[in-house]
Residue, then its C-alpha position, 0 to 999 in steps of 0.5 A: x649137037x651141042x650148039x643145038x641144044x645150047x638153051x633150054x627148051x622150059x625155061x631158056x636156060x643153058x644146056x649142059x652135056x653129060x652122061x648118066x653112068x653104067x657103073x662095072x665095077x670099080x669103072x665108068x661106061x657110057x650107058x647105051x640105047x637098046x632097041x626093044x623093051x628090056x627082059x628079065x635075066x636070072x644071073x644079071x638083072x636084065x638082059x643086054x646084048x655086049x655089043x650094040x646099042x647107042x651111047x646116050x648124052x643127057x643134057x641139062x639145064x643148068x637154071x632149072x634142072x630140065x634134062x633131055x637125053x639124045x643117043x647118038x654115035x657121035x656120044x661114045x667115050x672118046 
């Protein structure tokens, strides 16, 4: 995936991948795409099921700041 996006599409800069954090903790996760729109939870905030989901990848261009985020298996913590 990364070849693919190797220019930005605003400006033709190049394209830089990361990930946004889901902080736990004192720890990191890859945040992940849950299908649906998100439900309020009296405990936690949100709801979200524990398992499920698609890690995201975010990349961004490292001229103009331009981001554009991909969920796909392939971005899970390796």
């Amino acid at each position: 995936m990364e070849e693919l996006k190797s220019k930005c599409s605003k400006c033709g800069g190049r394209m830089v991948q990361g990930f946004i954090p889901d902080r736990l903790g004192g720890g990191a996760l890859v945040g992940n795409w849950i299908e649906g729109p998100p439900k309020k939870s009296f405990w936690t905030g949100t709801k979200a099921p524990m398992d499920g989901g698609i890690p995201i990848a975010v990349f961004r261009c490292a001229n103009c700041g331009f981001m554009e985020f991909y969920s796909r298996d392939e971005f899970a913590a390796s």
